[in-house]
N, CA and C atoms of all chains as a GROMACS GRO file, in nm:
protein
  474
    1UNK      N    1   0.822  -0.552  -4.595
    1UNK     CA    2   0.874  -0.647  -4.496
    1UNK      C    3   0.944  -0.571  -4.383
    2UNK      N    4   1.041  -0.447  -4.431
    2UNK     CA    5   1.104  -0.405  -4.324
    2UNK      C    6   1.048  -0.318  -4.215
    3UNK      N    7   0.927  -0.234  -4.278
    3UNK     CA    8   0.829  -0.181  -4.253
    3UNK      C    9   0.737  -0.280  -4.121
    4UNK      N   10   0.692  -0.370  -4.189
    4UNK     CA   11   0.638  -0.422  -4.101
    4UNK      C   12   0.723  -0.477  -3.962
    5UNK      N   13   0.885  -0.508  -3.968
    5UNK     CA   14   0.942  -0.530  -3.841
    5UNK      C   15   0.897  -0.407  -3.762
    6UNK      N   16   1.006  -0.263  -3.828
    6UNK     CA   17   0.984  -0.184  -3.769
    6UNK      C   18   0.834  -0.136  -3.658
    7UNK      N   19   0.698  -0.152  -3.755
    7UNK     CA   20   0.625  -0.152  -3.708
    7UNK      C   21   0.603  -0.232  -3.599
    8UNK      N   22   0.631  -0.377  -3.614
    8UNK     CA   23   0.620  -0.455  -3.462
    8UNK      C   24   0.672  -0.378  -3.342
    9UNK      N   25   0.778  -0.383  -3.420
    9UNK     CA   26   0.911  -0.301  -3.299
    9UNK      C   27   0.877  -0.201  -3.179
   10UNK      N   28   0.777  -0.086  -3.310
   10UNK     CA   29   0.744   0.047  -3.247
   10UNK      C   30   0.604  -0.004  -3.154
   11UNK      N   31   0.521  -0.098  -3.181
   11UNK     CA   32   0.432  -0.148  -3.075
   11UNK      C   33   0.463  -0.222  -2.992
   12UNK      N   34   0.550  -0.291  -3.000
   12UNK     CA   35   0.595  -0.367  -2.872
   12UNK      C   36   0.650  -0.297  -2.775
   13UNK      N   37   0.743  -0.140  -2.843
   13UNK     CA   38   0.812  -0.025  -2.718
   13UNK      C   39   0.669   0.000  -2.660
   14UNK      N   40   0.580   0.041  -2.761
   14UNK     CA   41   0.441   0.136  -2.705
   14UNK      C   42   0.354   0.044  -2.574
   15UNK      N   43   0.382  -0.098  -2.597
   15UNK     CA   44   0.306  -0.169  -2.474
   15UNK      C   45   0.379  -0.168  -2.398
   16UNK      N   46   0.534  -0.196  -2.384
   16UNK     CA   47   0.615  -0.198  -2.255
   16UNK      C   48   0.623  -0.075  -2.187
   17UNK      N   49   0.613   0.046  -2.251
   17UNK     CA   50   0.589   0.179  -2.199
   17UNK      C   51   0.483   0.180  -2.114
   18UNK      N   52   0.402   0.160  -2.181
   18UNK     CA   53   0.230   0.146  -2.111
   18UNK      C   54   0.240   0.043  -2.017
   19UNK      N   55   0.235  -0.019  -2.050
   19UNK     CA   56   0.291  -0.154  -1.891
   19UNK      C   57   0.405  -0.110  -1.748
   20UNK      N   58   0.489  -0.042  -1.796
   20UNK     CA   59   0.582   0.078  -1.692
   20UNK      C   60   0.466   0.151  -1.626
   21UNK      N   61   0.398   0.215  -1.718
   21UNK     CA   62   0.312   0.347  -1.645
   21UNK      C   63   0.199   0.248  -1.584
   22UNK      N   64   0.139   0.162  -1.584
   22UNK     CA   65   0.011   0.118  -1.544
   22UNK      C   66   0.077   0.010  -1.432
   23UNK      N   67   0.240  -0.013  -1.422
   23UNK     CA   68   0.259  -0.137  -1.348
   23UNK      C   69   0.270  -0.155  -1.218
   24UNK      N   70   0.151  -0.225  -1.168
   24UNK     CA   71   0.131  -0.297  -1.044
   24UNK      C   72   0.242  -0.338  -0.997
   25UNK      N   73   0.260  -0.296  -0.867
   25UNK     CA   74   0.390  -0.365  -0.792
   25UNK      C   75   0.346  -0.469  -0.762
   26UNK      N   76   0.453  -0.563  -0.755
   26UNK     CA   77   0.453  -0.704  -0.718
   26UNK      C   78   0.576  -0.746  -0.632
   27UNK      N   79   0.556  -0.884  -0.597
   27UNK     CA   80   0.597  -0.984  -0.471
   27UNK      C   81   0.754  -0.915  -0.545
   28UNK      N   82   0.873  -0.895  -0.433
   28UNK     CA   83   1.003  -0.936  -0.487
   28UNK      C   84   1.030  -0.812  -0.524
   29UNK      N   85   0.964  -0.724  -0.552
   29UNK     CA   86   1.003  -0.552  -0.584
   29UNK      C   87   1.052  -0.455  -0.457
   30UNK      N   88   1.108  -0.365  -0.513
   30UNK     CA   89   1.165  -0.271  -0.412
   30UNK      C   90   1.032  -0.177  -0.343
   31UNK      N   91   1.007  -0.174  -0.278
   31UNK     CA   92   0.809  -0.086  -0.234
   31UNK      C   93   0.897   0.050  -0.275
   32UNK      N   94   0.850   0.139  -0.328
   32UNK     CA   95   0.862   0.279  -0.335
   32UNK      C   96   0.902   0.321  -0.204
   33UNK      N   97   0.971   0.433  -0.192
   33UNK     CA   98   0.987   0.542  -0.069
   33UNK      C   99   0.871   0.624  -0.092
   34UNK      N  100   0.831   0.687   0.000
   34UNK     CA  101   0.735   0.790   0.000
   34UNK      C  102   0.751   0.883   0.161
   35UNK      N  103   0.704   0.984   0.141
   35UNK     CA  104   0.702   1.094   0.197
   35UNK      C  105   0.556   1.160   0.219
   36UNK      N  106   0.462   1.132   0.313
   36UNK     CA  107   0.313   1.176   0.293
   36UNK      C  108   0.281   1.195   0.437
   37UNK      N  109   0.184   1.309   0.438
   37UNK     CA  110   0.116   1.369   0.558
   37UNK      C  111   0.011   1.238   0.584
   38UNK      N  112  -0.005   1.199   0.734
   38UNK     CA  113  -0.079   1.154   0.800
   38UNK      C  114  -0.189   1.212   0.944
   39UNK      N  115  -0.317   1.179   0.978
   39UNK     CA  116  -0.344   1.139   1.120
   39UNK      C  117  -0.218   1.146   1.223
   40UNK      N  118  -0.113   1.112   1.215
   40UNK     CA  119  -0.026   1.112   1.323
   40UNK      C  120   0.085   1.205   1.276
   41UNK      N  121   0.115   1.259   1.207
   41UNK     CA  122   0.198   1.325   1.140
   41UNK      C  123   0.263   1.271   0.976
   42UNK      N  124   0.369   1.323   0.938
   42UNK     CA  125   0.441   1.300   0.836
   42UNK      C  126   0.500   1.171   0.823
   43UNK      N  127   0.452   1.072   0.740
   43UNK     CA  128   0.488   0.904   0.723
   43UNK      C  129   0.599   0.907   0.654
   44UNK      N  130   0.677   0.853   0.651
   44UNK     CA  131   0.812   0.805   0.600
   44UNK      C  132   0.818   0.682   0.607
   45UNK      N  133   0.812   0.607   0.455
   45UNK     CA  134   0.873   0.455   0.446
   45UNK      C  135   1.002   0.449   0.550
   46UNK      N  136   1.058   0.535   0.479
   46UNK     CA  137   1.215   0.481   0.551
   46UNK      C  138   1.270   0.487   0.694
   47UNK      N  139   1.131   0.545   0.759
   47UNK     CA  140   1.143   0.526   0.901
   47UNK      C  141   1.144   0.382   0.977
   48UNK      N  142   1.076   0.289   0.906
   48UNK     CA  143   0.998   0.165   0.925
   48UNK      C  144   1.165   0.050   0.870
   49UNK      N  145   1.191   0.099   0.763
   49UNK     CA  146   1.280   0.019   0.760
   49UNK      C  147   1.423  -0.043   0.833
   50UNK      N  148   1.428  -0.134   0.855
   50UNK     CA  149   1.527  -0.226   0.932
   50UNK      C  150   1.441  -0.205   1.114
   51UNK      N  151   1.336  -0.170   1.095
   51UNK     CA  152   1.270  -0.190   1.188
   51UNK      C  153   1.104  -0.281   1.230
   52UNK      N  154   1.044  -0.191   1.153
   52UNK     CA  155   0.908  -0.332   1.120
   52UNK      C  156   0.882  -0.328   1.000
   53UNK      N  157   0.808  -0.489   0.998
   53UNK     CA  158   0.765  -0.498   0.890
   53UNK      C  159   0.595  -0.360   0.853
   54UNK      N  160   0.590  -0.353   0.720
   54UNK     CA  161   0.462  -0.223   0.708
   54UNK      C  162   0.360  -0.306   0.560
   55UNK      N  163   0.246  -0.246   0.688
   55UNK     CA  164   0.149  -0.295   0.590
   55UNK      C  165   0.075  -0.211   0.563
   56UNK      N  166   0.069  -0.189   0.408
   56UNK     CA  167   0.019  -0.036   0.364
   56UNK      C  168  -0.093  -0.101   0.301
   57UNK      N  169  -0.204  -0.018   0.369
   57UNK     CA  170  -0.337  -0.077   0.294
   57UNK      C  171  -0.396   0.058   0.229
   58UNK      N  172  -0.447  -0.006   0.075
   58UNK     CA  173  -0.493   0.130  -0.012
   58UNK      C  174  -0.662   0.077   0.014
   59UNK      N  175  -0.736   0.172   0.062
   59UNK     CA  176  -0.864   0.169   0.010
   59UNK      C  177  -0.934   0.294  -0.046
   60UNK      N  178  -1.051   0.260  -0.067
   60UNK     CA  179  -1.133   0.350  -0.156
   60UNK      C  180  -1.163   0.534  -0.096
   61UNK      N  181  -1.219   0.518   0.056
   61UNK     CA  182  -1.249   0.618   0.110
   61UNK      C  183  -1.346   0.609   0.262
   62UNK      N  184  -1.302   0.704   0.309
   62UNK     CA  185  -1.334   0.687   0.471
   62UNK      C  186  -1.504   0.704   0.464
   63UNK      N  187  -1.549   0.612   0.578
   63UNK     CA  188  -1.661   0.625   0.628
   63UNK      C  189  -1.749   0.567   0.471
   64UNK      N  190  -1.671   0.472   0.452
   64UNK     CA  191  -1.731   0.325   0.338
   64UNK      C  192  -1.709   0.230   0.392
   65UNK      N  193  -1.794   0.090   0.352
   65UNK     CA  194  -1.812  -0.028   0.466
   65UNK      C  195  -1.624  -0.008   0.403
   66UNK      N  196  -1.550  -0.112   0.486
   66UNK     CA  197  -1.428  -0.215   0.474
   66UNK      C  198  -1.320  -0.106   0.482
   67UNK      N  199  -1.103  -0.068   0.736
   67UNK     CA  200  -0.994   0.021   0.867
   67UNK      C  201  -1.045  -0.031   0.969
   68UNK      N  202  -1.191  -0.048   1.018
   68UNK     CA  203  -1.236  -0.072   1.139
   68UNK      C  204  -1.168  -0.221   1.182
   69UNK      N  205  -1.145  -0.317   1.035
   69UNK     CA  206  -1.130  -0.451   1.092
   69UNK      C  207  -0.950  -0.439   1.166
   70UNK      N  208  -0.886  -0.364   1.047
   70UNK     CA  209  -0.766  -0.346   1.094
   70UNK      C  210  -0.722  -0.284   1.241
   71UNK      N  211  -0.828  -0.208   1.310
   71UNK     CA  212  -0.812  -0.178   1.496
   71UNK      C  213  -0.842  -0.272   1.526
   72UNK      N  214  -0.935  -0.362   1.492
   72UNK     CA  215  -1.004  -0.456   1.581
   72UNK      C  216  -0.898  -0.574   1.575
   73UNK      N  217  -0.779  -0.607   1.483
   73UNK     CA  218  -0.649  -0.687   1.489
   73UNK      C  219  -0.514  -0.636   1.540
   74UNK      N  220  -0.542  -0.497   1.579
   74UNK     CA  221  -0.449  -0.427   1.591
   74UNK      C  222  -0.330  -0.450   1.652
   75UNK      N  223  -0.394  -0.513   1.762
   75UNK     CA  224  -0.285  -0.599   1.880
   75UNK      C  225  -0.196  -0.737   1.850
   76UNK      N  226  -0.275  -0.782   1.727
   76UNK     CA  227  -0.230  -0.922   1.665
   76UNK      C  228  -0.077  -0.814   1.578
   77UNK      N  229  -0.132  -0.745   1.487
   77UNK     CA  230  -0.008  -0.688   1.361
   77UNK      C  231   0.088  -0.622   1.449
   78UNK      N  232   0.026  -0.571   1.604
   78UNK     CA  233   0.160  -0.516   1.676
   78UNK      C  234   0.260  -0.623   1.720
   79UNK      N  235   0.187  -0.747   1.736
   79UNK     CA  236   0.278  -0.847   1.794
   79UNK      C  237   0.355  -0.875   1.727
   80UNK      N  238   0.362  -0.897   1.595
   80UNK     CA  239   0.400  -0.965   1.448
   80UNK      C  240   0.506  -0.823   1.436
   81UNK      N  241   0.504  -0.719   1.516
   81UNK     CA  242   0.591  -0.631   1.505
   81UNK      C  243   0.587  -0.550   1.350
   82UNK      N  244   0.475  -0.506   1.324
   82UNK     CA  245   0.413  -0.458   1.185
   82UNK      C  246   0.313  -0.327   1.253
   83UNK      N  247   0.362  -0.214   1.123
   83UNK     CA  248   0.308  -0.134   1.133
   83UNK      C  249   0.176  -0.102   1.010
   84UNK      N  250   0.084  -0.081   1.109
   84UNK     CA  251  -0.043  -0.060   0.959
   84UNK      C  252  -0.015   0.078   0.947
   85UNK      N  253  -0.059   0.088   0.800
   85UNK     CA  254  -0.044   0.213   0.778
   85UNK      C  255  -0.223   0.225   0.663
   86UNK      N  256  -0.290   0.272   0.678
   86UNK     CA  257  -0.381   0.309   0.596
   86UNK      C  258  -0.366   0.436   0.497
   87UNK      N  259  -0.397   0.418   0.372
   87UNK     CA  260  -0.389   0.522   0.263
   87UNK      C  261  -0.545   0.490   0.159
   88UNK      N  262  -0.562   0.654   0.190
   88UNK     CA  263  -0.666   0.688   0.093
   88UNK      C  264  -0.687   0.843   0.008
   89UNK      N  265  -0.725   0.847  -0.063
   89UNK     CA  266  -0.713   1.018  -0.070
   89UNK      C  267  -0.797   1.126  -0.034
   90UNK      N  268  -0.874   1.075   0.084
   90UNK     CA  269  -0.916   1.184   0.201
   90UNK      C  270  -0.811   1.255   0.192
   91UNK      N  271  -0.859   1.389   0.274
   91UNK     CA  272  -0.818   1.482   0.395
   91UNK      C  273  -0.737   1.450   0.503
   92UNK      N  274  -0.663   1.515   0.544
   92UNK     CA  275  -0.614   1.470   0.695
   92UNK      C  276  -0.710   1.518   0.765
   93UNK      N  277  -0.801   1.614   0.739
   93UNK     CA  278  -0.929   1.646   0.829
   93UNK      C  279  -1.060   1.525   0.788
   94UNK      N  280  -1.073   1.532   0.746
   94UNK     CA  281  -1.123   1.417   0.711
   94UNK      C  282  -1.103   1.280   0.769
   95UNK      N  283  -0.943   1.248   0.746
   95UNK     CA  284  -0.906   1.062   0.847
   95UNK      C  285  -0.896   1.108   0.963
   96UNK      N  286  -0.888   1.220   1.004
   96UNK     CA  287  -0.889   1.266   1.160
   96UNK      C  288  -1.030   1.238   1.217
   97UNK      N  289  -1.149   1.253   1.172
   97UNK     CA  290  -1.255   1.271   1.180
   97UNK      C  291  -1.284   1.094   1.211
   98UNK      N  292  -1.264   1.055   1.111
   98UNK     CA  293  -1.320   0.926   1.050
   98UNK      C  294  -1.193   0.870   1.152
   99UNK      N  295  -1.137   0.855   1.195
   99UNK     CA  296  -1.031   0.788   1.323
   99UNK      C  297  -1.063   0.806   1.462
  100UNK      N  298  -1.150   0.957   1.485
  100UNK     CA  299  -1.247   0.957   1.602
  100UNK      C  300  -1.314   0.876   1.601
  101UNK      N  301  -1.391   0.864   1.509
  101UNK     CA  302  -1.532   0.812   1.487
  101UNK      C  303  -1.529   0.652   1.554
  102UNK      N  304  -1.423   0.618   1.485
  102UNK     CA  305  -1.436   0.429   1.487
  102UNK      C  306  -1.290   0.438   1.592
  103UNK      N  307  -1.191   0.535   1.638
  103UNK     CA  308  -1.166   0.486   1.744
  103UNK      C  309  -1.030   0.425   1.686
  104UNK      N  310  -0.960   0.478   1.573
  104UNK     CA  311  -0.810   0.431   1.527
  104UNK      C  312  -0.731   0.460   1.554
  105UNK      N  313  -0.641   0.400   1.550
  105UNK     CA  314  -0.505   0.418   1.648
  105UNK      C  315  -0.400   0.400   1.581
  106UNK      N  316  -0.386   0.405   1.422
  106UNK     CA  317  -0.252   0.352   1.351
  106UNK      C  318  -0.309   0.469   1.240
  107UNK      N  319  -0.237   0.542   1.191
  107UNK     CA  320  -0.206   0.596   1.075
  107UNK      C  321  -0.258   0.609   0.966
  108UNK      N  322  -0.329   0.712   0.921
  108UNK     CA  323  -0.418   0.703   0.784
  108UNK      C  324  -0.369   0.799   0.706
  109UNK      N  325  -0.293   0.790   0.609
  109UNK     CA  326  -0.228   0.875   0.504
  109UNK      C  327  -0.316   0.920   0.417
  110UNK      N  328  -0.332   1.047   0.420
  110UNK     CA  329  -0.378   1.163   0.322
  110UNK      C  330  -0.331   1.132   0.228
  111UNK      N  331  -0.340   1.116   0.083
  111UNK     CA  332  -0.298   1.057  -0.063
  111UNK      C  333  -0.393   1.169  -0.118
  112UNK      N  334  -0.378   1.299  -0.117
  112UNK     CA  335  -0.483   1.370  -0.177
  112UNK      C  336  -0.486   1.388  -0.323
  113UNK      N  337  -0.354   1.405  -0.370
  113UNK     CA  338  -0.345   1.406  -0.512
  113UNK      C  339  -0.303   1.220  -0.552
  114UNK      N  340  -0.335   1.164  -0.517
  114UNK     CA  341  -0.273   1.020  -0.577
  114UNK      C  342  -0.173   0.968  -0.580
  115UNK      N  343  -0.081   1.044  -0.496
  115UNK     CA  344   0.098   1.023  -0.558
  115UNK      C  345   0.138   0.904  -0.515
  116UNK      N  346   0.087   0.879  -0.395
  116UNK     CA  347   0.120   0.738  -0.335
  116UNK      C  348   0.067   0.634  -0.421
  117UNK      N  349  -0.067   0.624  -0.469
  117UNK     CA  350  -0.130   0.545  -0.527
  117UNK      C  351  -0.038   0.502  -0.662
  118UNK      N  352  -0.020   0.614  -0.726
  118UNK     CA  353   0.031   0.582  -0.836
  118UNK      C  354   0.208   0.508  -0.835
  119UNK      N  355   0.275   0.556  -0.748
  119UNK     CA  356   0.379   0.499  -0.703
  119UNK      C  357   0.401   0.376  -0.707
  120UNK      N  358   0.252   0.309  -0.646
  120UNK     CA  359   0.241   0.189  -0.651
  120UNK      C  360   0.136   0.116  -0.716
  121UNK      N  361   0.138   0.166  -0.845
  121UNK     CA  362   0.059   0.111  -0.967
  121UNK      C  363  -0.066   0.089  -0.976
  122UNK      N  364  -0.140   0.221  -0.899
  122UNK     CA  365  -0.284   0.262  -0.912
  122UNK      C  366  -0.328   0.108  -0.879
  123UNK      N  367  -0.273   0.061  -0.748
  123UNK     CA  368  -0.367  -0.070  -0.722
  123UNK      C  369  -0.494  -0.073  -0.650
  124UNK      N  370  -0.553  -0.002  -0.660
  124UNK     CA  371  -0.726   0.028  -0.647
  124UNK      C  372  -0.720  -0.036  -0.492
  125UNK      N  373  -0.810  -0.133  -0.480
  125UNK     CA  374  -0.822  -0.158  -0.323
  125UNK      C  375  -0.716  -0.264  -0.307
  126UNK      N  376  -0.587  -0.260  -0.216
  126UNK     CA  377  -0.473  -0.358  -0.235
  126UNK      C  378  -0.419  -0.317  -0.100
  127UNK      N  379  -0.351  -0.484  -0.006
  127UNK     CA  380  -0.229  -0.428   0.036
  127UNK      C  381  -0.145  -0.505   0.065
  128UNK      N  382  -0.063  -0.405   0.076
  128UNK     CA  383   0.105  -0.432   0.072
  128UNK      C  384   0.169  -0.476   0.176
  129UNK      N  385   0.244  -0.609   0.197
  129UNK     CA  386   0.306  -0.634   0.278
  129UNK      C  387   0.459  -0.608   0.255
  130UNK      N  388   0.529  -0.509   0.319
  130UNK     CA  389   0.662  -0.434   0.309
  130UNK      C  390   0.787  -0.483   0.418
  131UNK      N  391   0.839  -0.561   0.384
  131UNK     CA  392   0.951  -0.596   0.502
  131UNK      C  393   1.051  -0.525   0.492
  132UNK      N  394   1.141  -0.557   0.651
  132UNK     CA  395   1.245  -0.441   0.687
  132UNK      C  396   1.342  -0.384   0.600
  133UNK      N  397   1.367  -0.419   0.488
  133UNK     CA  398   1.382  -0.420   0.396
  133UNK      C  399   1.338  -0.352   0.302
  134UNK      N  400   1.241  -0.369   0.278
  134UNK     CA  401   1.180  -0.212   0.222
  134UNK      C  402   1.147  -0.325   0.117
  135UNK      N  403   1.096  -0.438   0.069
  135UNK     CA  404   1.066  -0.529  -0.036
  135UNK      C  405   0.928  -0.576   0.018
  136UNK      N  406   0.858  -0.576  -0.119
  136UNK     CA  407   0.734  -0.622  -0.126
  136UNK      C  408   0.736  -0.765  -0.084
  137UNK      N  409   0.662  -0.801   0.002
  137UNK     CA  410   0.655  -0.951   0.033
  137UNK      C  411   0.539  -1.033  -0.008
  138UNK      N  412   0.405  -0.929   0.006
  138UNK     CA  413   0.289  -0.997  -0.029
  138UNK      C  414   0.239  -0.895  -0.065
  139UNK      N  415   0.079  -0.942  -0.180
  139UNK     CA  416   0.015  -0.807  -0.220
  139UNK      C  417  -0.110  -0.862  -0.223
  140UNK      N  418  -0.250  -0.801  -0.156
  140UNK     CA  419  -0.314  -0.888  -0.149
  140UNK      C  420  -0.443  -0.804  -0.188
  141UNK      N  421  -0.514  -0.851  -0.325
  141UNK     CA  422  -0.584  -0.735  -0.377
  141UNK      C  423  -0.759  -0.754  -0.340
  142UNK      N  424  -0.826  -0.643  -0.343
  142UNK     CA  425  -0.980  -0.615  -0.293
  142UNK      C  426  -0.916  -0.619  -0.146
  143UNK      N  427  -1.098  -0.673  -0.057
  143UNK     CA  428  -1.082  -0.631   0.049
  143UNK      C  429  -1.000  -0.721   0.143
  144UNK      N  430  -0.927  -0.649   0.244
  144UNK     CA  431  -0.820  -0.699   0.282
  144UNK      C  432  -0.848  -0.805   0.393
  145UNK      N  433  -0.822  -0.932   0.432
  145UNK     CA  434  -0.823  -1.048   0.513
  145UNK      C  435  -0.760  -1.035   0.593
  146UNK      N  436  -0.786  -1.019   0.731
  146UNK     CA  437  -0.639  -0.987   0.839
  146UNK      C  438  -0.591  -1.157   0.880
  147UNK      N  439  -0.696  -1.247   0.862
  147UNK     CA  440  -0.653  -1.365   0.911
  147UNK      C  441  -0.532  -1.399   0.781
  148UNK      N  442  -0.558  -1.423   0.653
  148UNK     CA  443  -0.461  -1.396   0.564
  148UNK      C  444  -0.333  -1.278   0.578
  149UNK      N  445  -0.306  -1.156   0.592
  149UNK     CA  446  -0.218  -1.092   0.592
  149UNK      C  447  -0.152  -1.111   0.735
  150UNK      N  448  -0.235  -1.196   0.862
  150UNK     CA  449  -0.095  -1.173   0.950
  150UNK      C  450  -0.057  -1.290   0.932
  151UNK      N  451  -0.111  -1.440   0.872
  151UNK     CA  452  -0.038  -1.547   0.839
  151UNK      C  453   0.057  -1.530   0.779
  152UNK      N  454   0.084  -1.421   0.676
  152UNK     CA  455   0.194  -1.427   0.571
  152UNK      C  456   0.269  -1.311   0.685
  153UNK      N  457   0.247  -1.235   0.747
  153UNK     CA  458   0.334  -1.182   0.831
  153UNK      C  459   0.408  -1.294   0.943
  154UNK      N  460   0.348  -1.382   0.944
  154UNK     CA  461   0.376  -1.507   1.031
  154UNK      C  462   0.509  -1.579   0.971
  155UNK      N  463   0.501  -1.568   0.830
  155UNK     CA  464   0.568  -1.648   0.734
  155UNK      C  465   0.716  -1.578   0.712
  156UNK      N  466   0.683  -1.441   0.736
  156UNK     CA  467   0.803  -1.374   0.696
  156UNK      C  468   0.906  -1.395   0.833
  157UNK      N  469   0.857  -1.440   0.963
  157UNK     CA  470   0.926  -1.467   1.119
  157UNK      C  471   0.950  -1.606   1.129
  158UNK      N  472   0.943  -1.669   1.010
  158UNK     CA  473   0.976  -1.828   0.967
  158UNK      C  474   1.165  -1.847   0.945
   0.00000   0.00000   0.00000
Protein backbone atom coordinates (compact mmCIF):
# COMPACT_ATOMS: atom_id res chain seq x y z
CA UNK A 1 0.00 0.00 0.00
CA UNK A 2 2.69 2.40 1.01
CA UNK A 3 4.73 1.45 -1.82
CA UNK A 4 2.25 2.04 -4.13
CA UNK A 5 1.58 5.89 -2.75
CA UNK A 6 5.09 6.41 -2.91
CA UNK A 7 5.14 5.12 -6.33
CA UNK A 8 2.25 7.50 -7.46
CA UNK A 9 4.12 10.21 -5.84
CA UNK A 10 7.47 9.51 -7.71
CA UNK A 11 5.36 9.63 -11.17
CA UNK A 12 3.43 12.39 -10.68
CA UNK A 13 7.10 14.48 -9.73
CA UNK A 14 8.39 12.62 -13.08
CA UNK A 15 5.37 14.21 -15.26
CA UNK A 16 5.46 17.66 -13.67
CA UNK A 17 9.22 17.68 -14.36
CA UNK A 18 8.63 16.69 -17.89
CA UNK A 19 5.83 19.16 -18.31
CA UNK A 20 8.49 22.11 -16.91
CA UNK A 21 10.96 20.93 -19.61
CA UNK A 22 8.47 20.52 -22.61
CA UNK A 23 6.26 23.68 -21.33
CA UNK A 24 4.73 25.81 -23.88
CA UNK A 25 4.41 29.33 -22.86
CA UNK A 26 1.14 30.60 -22.54
CA UNK A 27 -1.39 33.70 -22.40
CA UNK A 28 -0.57 35.53 -18.83
CA UNK A 29 3.19 34.34 -18.52
CA UNK A 30 6.22 36.37 -18.12
CA UNK A 31 7.85 35.98 -22.18
CA UNK A 32 11.48 35.04 -21.38
CA UNK A 33 14.34 37.71 -21.76
CA UNK A 34 16.64 36.83 -24.40
CA UNK A 35 19.74 38.10 -25.82
CA UNK A 36 20.27 36.93 -29.71
CA UNK A 37 22.17 38.06 -32.83
CA UNK A 38 19.99 39.38 -35.62
CA UNK A 39 19.79 40.84 -39.50
CA UNK A 40 19.90 44.20 -37.76
CA UNK A 41 22.11 43.54 -35.01
CA UNK A 42 21.91 42.14 -31.38
CA UNK A 43 17.95 41.76 -30.21
CA UNK A 44 17.18 42.38 -26.75
CA UNK A 45 13.66 41.68 -25.28
CA UNK A 46 14.28 44.26 -22.86
CA UNK A 47 14.85 46.89 -25.27
CA UNK A 48 11.15 46.69 -26.47
CA UNK A 49 9.85 46.80 -23.13
CA UNK A 50 7.72 49.73 -21.74
CA UNK A 51 8.00 50.64 -25.26
CA UNK A 52 6.23 48.39 -27.98
CA UNK A 53 4.33 45.84 -27.99
CA UNK A 54 6.71 42.52 -29.83
CA UNK A 55 5.66 40.01 -31.91
CA UNK A 56 7.99 37.18 -32.02
CA UNK A 57 7.25 34.85 -34.73
CA UNK A 58 9.00 31.25 -34.64
CA UNK A 59 9.08 29.56 -37.98
CA UNK A 60 10.56 26.63 -39.56
CA UNK A 61 13.27 28.11 -42.01
CA UNK A 62 14.08 30.75 -44.59
CA UNK A 63 13.27 30.53 -48.18
CA UNK A 64 10.06 27.96 -47.19
CA UNK A 65 6.55 28.97 -48.36
CA UNK A 66 5.02 31.12 -44.99
CA UNK B 1 7.96 36.45 -43.32
CA UNK B 2 6.98 37.68 -46.74
CA UNK B 3 3.28 38.15 -45.40
CA UNK B 4 4.63 39.88 -42.31
CA UNK B 5 6.49 42.97 -44.81
CA UNK B 6 3.60 43.00 -46.75
CA UNK B 7 1.56 44.18 -43.12
CA UNK B 8 4.38 45.81 -42.03
CA UNK B 9 2.97 49.28 -41.98
CA UNK B 10 -0.31 47.99 -40.27
CA UNK B 11 2.04 46.25 -36.95
CA UNK B 12 4.06 49.64 -37.15
CA UNK B 13 0.93 51.55 -36.57
CA UNK B 14 -0.32 49.27 -33.72
CA UNK B 15 3.20 50.41 -32.51
CA UNK B 16 4.59 46.61 -32.53
CA UNK B 17 7.69 45.35 -33.33
CA UNK B 18 8.03 42.03 -35.53
CA UNK B 19 10.65 40.22 -34.76
CA UNK B 20 11.21 36.89 -36.81
CA UNK B 21 13.14 33.78 -35.31
CA UNK B 22 14.46 30.79 -36.92
CA UNK B 23 17.61 28.85 -36.68
CA UNK B 24 19.23 30.03 -39.87
CA UNK B 25 22.39 31.92 -40.13
CA UNK B 26 22.62 35.54 -39.87
CA UNK B 27 24.17 34.97 -43.34
CA UNK B 28 21.65 33.20 -44.32
CA UNK B 29 18.39 35.78 -42.96
CA UNK B 30 20.60 38.37 -44.48
CA UNK B 31 20.34 36.73 -47.74
CA UNK B 32 16.79 35.60 -47.49
CA UNK B 33 15.82 39.51 -46.29
CA UNK B 34 17.47 40.70 -49.64
CA UNK B 35 15.70 38.43 -51.45
CA UNK B 36 11.98 39.25 -50.44
CA UNK B 37 12.93 42.75 -49.43
CA UNK B 38 12.56 42.69 -45.24
CA UNK B 39 12.77 45.26 -43.20
CA UNK B 40 12.17 44.01 -39.49
CA UNK B 41 14.48 41.63 -37.82
CA UNK B 42 15.20 37.97 -38.25
CA UNK B 43 16.92 36.34 -35.29
CA UNK B 44 19.55 33.77 -35.82
CA UNK B 45 18.37 30.93 -33.14
CA UNK B 46 21.25 28.75 -34.32
CA UNK B 47 21.55 26.50 -31.46
CA UNK B 48 17.73 26.65 -30.34
CA UNK B 49 18.10 28.65 -27.23
CA UNK B 50 15.40 30.94 -28.02
CA UNK B 51 13.16 28.22 -29.12
CA UNK B 52 13.50 26.32 -26.20
CA UNK B 53 13.05 29.27 -23.82
CA UNK B 54 9.88 29.31 -25.12
CA UNK B 55 8.77 25.76 -25.08
CA UNK B 56 10.00 24.39 -28.39
CA UNK B 57 6.73 25.92 -29.90
CA UNK B 58 7.44 24.70 -33.42
CA UNK B 59 5.68 27.19 -35.79
CA UNK B 60 4.04 29.86 -33.12
CA UNK B 61 3.70 33.48 -32.34
CA UNK B 62 3.97 35.44 -29.63
CA UNK B 63 2.25 38.41 -28.83
CA UNK B 64 4.56 40.25 -26.00
CA UNK B 65 3.31 43.50 -24.39
CA UNK B 66 5.21 46.41 -22.85
CA UNK B 67 5.37 44.57 -20.23
CA UNK B 68 7.17 41.87 -21.20
CA UNK B 69 3.78 39.36 -20.74
CA UNK B 70 2.52 37.03 -23.12
CA UNK B 71 -0.73 38.30 -24.44
CA UNK B 72 -1.55 36.00 -27.26
CA UNK B 73 0.00 32.82 -28.76
CA UNK B 74 -1.04 31.87 -31.92
CA UNK B 75 0.12 28.42 -33.19
CA UNK B 76 1.01 27.08 -37.09
CA UNK B 77 0.96 29.55 -39.67
CA UNK B 78 0.63 32.92 -38.55
CA UNK B 79 -2.71 35.22 -39.56
CA UNK B 80 -1.77 38.89 -39.64
CA UNK B 81 -5.51 39.78 -39.94
CA UNK B 82 -5.83 37.77 -36.53
CA UNK B 83 -2.59 38.94 -34.71
CA UNK B 84 -3.09 42.71 -35.41
CA UNK B 85 -6.83 42.37 -34.17
CA UNK B 86 -5.57 41.09 -30.89
CA UNK B 87 -2.87 43.82 -31.10
CA UNK B 88 -5.96 46.05 -31.58
CA UNK B 89 -7.37 44.56 -28.37
CA UNK B 90 -4.45 45.16 -26.27
CA UNK B 91 -5.04 49.50 -27.29
CA UNK B 92 -8.68 48.75 -25.92
Amino acid sequence: MRKSVFKGLFTMALVTLSSIASHALEVGEKAPSFEAPSTLGTIRLADYLGKKDVLLAFYLADFTPV
Amino acid sequence: MTAFQRDLKNFEKLNTQVLGVSSDSVATHQEFSEKYGLRFPLIADEKGKLATLYGRPGRAAFIIDKKGIVRFVHKGVPDNRVLLDELEKLRE
